[in-house]
BAVEXVO-618829 format. One record per residue (C-alpha): residue number from 0; residue in one letter; chain; x, z, y. Coordinates in steps of 0.02 Angstrom, whole numbers, plus 50000, padded with zeros to 5 digits. Each point is the difference from the previous one (the first is absolute). Example, Ala and Ser with C-alpha at 12.3 -4.5 7.8 and 13.67 -1.06 7.14 Angstrom:
BEGIN
0; A; A; 50615; 50390; 49775;
1; S; A; 50069; 49967; 50172;
REM end
This chain:
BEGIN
0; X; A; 49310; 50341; 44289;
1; X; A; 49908; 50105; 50116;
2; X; A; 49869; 49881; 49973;
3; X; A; 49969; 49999; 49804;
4; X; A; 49987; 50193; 50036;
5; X; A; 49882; 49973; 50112;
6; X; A; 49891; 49907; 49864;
7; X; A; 50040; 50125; 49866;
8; X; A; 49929; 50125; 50128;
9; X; A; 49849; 49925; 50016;
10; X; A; 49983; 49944; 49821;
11; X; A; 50004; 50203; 49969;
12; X; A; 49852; 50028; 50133;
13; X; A; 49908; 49867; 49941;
14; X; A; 50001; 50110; 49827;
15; X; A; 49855; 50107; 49985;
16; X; A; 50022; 50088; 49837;
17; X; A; 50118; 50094; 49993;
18; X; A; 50087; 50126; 50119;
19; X; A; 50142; 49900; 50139;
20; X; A; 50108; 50142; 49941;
21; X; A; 49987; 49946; 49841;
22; X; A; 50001; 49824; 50038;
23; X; A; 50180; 50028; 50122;
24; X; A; 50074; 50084; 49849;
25; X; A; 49982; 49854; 49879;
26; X; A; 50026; 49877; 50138;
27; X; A; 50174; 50075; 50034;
28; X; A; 50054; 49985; 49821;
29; X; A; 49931; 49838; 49973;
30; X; A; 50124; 49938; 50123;
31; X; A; 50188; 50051; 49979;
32; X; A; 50048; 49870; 50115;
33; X; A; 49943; 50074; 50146;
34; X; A; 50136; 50121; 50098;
35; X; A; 49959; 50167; 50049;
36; X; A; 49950; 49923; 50183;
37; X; A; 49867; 49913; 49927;
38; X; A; 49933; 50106; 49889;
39; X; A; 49994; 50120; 50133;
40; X; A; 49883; 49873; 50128;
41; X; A; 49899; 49945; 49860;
42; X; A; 49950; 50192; 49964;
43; X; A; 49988; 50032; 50181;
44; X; A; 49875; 49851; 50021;
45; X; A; 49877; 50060; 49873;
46; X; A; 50031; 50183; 50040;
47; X; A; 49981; 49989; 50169;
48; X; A; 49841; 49890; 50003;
49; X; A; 49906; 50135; 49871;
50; X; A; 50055; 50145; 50090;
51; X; A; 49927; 49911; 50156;
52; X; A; 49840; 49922; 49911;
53; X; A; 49869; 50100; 50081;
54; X; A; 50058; 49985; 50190;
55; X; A; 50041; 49799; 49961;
56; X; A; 49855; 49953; 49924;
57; X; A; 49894; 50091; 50150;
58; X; A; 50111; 49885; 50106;
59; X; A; 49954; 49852; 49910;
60; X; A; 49802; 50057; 49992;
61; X; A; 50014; 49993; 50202;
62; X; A; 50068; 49837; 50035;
63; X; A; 49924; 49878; 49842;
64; X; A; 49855; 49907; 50044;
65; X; A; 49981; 49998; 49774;
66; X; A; 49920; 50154; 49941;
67; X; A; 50142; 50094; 49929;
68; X; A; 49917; 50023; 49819;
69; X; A; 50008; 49810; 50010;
70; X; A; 50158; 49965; 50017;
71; X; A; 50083; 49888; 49848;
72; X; A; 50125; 50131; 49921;
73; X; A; 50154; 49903; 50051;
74; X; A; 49957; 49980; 50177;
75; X; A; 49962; 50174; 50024;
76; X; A; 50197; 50025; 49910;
77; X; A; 50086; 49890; 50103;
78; X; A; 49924; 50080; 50153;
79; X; A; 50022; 50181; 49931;
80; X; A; 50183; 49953; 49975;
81; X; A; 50019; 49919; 50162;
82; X; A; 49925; 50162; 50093;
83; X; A; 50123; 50115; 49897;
84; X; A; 50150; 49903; 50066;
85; X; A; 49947; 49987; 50192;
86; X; A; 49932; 50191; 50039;
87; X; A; 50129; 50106; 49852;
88; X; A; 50124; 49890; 49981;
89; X; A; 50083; 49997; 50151;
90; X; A; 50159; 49864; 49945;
91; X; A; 49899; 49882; 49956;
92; X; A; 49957; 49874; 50134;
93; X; A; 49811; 49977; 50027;
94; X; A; 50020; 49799; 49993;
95; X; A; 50078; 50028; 49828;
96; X; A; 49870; 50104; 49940;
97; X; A; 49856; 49888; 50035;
98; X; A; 50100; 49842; 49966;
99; X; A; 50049; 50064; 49840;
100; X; A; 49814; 50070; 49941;
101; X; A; 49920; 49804; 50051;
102; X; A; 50119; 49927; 49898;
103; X; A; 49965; 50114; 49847;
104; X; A; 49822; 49960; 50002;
105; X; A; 50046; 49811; 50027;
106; X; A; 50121; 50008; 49826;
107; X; A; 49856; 50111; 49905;
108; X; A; 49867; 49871; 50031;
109; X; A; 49917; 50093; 50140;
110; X; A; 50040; 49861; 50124;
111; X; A; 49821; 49968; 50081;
112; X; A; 50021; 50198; 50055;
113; X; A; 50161; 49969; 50092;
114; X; A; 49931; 49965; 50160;
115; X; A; 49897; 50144; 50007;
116; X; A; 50135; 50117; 49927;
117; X; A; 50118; 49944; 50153;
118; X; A; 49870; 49996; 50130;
119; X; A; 49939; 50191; 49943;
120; X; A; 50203; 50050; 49998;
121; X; A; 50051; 49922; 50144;
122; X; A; 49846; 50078; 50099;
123; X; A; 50042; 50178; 49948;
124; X; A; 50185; 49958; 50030;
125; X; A; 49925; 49979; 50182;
126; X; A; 49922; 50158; 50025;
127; X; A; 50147; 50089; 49881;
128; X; A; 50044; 50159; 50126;
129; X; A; 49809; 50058; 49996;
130; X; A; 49899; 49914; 49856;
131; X; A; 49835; 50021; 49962;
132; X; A; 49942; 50057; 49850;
133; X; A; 49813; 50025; 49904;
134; X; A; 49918; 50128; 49881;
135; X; A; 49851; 49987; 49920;
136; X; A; 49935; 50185; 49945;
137; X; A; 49831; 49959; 49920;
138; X; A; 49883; 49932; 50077;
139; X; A; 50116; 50017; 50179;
140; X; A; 50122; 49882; 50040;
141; X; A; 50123; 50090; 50134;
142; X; A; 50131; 49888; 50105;
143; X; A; 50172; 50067; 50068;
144; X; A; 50147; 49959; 50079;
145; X; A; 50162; 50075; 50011;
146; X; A; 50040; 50075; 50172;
147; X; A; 50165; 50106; 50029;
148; X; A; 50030; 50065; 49799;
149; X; A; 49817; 50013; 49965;
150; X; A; 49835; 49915; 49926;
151; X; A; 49875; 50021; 50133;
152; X; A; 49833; 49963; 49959;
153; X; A; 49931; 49873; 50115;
154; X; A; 49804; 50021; 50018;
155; X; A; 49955; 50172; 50067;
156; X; A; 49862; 50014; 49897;
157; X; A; 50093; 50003; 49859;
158; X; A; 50134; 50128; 50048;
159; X; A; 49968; 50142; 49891;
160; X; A; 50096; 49891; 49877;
161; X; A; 50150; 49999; 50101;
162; X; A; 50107; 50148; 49925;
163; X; A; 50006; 49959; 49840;
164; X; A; 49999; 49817; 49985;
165; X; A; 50171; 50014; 50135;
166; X; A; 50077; 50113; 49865;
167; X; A; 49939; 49875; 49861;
168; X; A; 50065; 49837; 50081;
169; X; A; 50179; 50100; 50079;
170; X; A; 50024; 50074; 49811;
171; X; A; 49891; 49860; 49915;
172; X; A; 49902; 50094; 49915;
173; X; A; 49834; 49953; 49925;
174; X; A; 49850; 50087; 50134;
175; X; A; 49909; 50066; 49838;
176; X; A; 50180; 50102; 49955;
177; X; A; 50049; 50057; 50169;
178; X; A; 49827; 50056; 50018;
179; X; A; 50035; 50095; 49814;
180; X; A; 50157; 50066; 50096;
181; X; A; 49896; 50058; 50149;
182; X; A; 49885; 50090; 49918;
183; X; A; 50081; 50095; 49852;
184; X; A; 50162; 50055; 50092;
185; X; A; 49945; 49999; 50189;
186; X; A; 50126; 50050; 50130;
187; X; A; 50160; 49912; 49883;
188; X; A; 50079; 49840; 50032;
189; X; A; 49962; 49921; 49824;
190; X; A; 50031; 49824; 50038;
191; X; A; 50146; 50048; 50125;
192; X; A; 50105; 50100; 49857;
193; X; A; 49948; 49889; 49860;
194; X; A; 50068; 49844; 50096;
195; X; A; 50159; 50083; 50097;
196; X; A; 50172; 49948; 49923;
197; X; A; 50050; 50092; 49847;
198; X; A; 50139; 50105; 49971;
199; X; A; 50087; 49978; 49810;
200; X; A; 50011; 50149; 49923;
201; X; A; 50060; 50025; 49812;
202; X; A; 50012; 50125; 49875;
203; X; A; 50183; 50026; 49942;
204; X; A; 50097; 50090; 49855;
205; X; A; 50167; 49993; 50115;
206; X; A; 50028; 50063; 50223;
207; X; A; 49993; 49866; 50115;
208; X; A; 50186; 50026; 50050;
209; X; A; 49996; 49911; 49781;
210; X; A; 49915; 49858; 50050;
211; X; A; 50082; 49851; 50056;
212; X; A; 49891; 49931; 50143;
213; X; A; 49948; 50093; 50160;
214; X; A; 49885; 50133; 49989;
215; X; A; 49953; 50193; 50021;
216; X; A; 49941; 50125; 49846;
217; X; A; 49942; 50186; 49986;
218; X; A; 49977; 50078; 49830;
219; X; A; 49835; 50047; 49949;
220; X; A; 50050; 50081; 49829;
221; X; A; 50149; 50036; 49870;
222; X; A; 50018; 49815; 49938;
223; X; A; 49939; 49913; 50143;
224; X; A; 49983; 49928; 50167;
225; X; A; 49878; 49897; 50122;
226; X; A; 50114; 49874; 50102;
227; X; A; 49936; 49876; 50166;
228; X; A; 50067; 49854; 50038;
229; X; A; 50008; 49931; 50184;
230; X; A; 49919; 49825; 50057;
231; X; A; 50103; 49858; 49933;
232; X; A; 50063; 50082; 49843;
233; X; A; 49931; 49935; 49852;
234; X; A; 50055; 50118; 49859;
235; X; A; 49951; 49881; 49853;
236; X; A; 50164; 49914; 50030;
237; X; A; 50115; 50143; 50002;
238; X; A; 50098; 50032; 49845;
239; X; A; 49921; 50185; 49989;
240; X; A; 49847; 49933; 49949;
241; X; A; 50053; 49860; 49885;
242; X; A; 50086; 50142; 49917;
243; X; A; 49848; 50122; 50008;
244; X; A; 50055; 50126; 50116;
245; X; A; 49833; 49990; 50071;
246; X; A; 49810; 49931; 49987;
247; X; A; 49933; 49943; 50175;
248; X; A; 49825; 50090; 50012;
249; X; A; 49890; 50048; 50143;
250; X; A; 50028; 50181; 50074;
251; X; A; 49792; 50011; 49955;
252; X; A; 50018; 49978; 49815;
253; X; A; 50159; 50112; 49982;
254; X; A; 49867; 50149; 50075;
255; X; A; 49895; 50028; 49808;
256; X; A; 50165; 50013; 49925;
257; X; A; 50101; 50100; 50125;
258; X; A; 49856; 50125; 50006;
259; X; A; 49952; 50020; 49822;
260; X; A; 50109; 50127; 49946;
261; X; A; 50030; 49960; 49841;
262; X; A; 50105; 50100; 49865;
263; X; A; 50173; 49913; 49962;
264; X; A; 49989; 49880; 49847;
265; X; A; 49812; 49999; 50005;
266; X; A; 49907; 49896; 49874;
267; X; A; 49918; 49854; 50141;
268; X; A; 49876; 49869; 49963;
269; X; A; 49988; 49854; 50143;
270; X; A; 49824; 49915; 49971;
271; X; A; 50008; 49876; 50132;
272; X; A; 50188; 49982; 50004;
273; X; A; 50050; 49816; 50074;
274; X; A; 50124; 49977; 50092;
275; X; A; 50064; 50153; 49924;
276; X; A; 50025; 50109; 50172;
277; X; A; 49903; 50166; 49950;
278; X; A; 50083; 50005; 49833;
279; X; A; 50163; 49976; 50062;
280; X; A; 49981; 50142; 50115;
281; X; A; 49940; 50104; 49878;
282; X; A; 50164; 49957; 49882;
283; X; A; 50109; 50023; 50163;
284; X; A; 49936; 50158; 50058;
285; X; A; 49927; 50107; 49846;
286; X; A; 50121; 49925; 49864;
287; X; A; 49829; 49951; 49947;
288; X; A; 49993; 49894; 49811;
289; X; A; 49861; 49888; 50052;
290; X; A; 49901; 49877; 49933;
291; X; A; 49939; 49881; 50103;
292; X; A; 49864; 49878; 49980;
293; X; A; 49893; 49864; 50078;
294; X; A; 49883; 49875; 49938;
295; X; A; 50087; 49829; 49974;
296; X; A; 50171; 49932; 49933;
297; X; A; 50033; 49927; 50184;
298; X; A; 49964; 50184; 50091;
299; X; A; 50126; 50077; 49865;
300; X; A; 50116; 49883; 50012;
301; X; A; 50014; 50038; 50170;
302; X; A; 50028; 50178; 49961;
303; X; A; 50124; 49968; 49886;
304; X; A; 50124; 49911; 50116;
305; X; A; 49995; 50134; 50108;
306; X; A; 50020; 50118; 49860;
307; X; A; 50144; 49897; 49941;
308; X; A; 50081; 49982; 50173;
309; X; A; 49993; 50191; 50017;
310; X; A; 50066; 50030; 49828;
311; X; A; 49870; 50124; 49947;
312; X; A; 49954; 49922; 49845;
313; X; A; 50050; 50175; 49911;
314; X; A; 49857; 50095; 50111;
315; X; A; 49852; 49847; 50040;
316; X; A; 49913; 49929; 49838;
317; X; A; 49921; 49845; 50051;
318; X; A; 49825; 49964; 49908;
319; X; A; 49851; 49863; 50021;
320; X; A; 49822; 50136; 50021;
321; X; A; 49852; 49965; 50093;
322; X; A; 49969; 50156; 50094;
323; X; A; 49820; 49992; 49979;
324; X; A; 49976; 50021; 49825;
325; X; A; 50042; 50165; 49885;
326; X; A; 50161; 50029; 49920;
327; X; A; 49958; 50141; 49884;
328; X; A; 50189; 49985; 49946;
329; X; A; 50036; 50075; 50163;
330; X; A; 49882; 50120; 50022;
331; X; A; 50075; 50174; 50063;
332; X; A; 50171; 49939; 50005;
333; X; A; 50054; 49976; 50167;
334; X; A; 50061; 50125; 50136;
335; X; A; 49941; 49900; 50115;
336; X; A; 49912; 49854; 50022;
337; X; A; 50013; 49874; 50158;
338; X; A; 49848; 49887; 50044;
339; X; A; 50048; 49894; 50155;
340; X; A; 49838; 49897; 49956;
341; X; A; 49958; 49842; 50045;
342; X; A; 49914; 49993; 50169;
343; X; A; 49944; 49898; 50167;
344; X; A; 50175; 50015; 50067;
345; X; A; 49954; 50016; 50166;
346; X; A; 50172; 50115; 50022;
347; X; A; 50101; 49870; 49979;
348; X; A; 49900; 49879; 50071;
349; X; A; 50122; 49965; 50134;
350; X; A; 50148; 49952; 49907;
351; X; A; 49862; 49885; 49884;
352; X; A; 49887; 49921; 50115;
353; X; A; 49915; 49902; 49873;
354; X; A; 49932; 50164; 49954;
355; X; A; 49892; 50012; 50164;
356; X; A; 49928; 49801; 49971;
357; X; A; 49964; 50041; 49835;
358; X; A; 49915; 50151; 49984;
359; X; A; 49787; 50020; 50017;
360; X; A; 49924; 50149; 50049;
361; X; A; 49909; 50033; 49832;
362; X; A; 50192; 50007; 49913;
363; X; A; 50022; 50166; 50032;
364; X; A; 49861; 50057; 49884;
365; X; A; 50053; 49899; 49859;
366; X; A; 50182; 50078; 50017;
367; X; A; 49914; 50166; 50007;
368; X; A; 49931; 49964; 49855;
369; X; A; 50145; 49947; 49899;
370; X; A; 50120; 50128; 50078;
371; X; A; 49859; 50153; 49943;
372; X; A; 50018; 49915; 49798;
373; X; A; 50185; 50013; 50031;
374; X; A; 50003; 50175; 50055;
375; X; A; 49880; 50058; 49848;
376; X; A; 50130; 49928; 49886;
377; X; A; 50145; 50062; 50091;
378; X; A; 49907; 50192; 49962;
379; X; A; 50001; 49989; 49833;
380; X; A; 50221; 49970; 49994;
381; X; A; 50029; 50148; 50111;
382; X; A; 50052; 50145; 49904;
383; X; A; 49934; 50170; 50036;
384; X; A; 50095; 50082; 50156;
385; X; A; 50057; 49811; 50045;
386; X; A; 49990; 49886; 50154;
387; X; A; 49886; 49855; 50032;
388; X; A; 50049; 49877; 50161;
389; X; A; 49881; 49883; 50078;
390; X; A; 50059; 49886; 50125;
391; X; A; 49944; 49818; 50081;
392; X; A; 50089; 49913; 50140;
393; X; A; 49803; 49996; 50118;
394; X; A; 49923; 50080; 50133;
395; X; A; 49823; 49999; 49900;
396; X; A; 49931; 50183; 49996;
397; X; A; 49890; 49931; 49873;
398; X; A; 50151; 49961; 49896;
399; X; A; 50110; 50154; 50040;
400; X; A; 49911; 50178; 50065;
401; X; A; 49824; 49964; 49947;
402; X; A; 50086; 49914; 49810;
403; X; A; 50099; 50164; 49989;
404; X; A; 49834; 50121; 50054;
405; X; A; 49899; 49925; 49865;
406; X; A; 50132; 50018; 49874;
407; X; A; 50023; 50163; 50026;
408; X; A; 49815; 50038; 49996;
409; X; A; 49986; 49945; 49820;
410; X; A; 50181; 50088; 49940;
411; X; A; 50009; 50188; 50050;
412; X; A; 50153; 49998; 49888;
413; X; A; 50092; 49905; 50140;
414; X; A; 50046; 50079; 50183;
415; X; A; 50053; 49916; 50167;
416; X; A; 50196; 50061; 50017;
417; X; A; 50022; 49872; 50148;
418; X; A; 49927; 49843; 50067;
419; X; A; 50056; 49905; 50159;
420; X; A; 49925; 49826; 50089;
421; X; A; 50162; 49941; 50066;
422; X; A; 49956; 49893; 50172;
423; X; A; 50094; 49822; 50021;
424; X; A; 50152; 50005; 50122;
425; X; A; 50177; 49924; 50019;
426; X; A; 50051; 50127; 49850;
427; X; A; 49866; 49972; 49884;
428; X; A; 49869; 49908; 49916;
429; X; A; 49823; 50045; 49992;
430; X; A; 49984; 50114; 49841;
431; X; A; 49913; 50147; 49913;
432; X; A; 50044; 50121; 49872;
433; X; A; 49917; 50162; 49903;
434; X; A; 50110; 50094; 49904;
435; X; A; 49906; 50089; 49855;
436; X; A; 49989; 50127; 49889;
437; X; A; 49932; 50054; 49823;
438; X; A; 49983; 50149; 49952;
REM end
């Protein structure tokens, strides 16, 4: 078996159009045949070899004598998948790993490459405890090899690269981002807290001494309470949460919510609702009647189900609305009005490391853009003496402080009542929040 999820693997790498989260998702449901065991390596293959993408394919730049942008697409899979398995994977044999990655290229049709494929494994296989790896940063092309937990730059000349191309291979990182990192938040360990192992937290309508799988609470209002889970519990199996005790959400997001201060029963409009979090908390904690909204019948589906699950059907109103264009049903309506806008999602960039491969520098702007025609709607459904949120899940000042600054230069109806960047770490995603309000 362990073979045929092997090739599924690298069938899903091979795949360039779509997200591999997506792809794993669809993958796993397209085979009900496979037991938990292998669902479990076949998501750990692909996972492992994205989250590892930038430091692997610097590997592979170093020791192949092709020009990495030349590499057929199914050579440089096979050898990405390989890589994954011998330096993260540590029960996987590295025999098996190359073995297994020549023969996939042999059944795709990609035989002629599997001589090179083994010779370029086999040779890094070699040199496994301190590799070599190479970045090419414009017009510079920097070699480095790993000595005692670090990527030391190997030509003198080129040293002043050395700081932050270590943290970008040990965290793999793109250069360009870590260098974003560097420069908008010096002094914090971006990289470090976005990539350190992740407490589970969730928000919860019952105490953890309710729920029936290991865990500690506090309460953080009348109706409600943040729990954490320990490594090695996963709380989507417990029967507490098939029976909607609780909605598993990242200490980060619960912060707009927990701070907003909101009247009970408040009148609550979600924008940019999917998966649903931020308008759950707002039912849990306020009593709030919300409706909650994003802009396609798969993102509200997806808020349904949870909505469902939690059995607040009576409190969330589900609807279809693209955030970006007027309601003028709902203008002056709302209490308050939550716009967790779309974003670069460097915050949880972590977690989704196809986020980091993706993303271009000139993104950020175009988000800007969008999230600033969001926020001019959003405006227009607060009612006088209500509360507009703005949130993203980034670390873009251009998308958070300076997006906030220039929104409230153009509405002197609308003062800062809190904002907070909340810095990566074991407890928390990457994440901002302003809490606003209208006179």
């Amino acid at each position: 078996m362990a073979d045929l999820i092997r090739k599924a693997a690298f069938e899903t790498l091979m795949e360039t159009d779509e997200y591999p989260s997506v792809a794993v998702k669809r993958t796993l449901v397209s085979h009900p045949e496979w037991d938990h065991r292998d669902g479990a390596f076949y998501a750990a293959l692909v996972e492992t070899e994205v989250a590892h993408q930038t430091t692997i394919d610097a590997i592979i730049a170093a020791y192949s004598k092709t020009r990495f942008k030349k590499l057929d697409a199914g050579v440089l899979a096979a050898v990405r998948l390989a890589l994954a398995q011998i330096f993260f994977l540590e029960k996987v044999p590295d025999s098996a790993a190359c073995n297994e990655s020549v023969k996939l290229l042999k059944a795709s049709g990609r035989g002629k490459f599997s001589g090179f494929a083994n010779g370029l494994i086999r040779h890094i296989i070699r040199e496994k405890e301190s590799p070599q790896a190479r970045a090419v940063l414009g017009s510079a092309s920097v070699r480095l090899k790993y000595i005692n937990g670090h990527w030391e730059v190997t030509d003198q000349k080129q040293k002043a690269y050395q700081p932050l191309l270590d943290r970008s291979l040990r965290y793999s990182y793109p250069y360009w981002i870590v260098d974003f990192f560097d420069k908008k938040y010096p002094g914090e360990q971006i990289p470090e807290g976005l990539t350190s192992e992740r407490q589970i937290t969730a928000l919860s309508k019952v105490p953890a001494e309710d729920v029936d799988c290991e865990c500690s609470g506090e309460k953080i209002s009348d109706k409600a309470y943040e729990l954490t889970f320990p490594a090695g519990v996963n709380p989507a199996e417990s029967v507490s949460f098939q029976d909607g005790q609780f909605y598993i959400m990242d200490r980060s997001s619960m912060q707009p919510l927990v701070n907003a201060g909101l009247r009970p029963g408040s009148a609550v409009l979600d924008l940019c609702a999917s998966p649903g979090g931020k308008s759950v908390a707002a039912a849990v904690l306020y009593g709030a009647r919300v409706t909650s909204c994003d802009v396609s019948a798969q993102k509200t589906a997806r808020i349904r189900e949870n909505v469902q699950r939690l059995s607040l059907n009576d409190q969330i109103t589900v609807t279809e609305n693209d955030a970006s264009a007027f309601r003028p049903e709902w203008a002056d309506r709302f209490d308050a009005v939550i716009a967790d806008c779309p974003c670069s999602g460097l915050g949880v960039s972590g977690r989704k490391p196809e986020i980091r491969l993706r993303l271009k520098p000139e993104d950020f702007s175009e988000l800007a853009s969008l999230q600033k025609q969001i926020l001019e709607n959003a405006t227009r459904y607060v009612k006088s003496g209500g509360t507009l949120i703005y949130s993203t899940c980034t670390l873009d000042p251009q998308e958070n402080e300076e997006q906030v600054a220039g929104f409230l230069k153009n509405h002197s109806d609308f003062s800062q009542v809190k904002q907070q960047t909340i810095i990566p770490d074991a407890r928390h995603d990457g994440f901002f929040y302003s809490i606003l309000h209208k006179a």
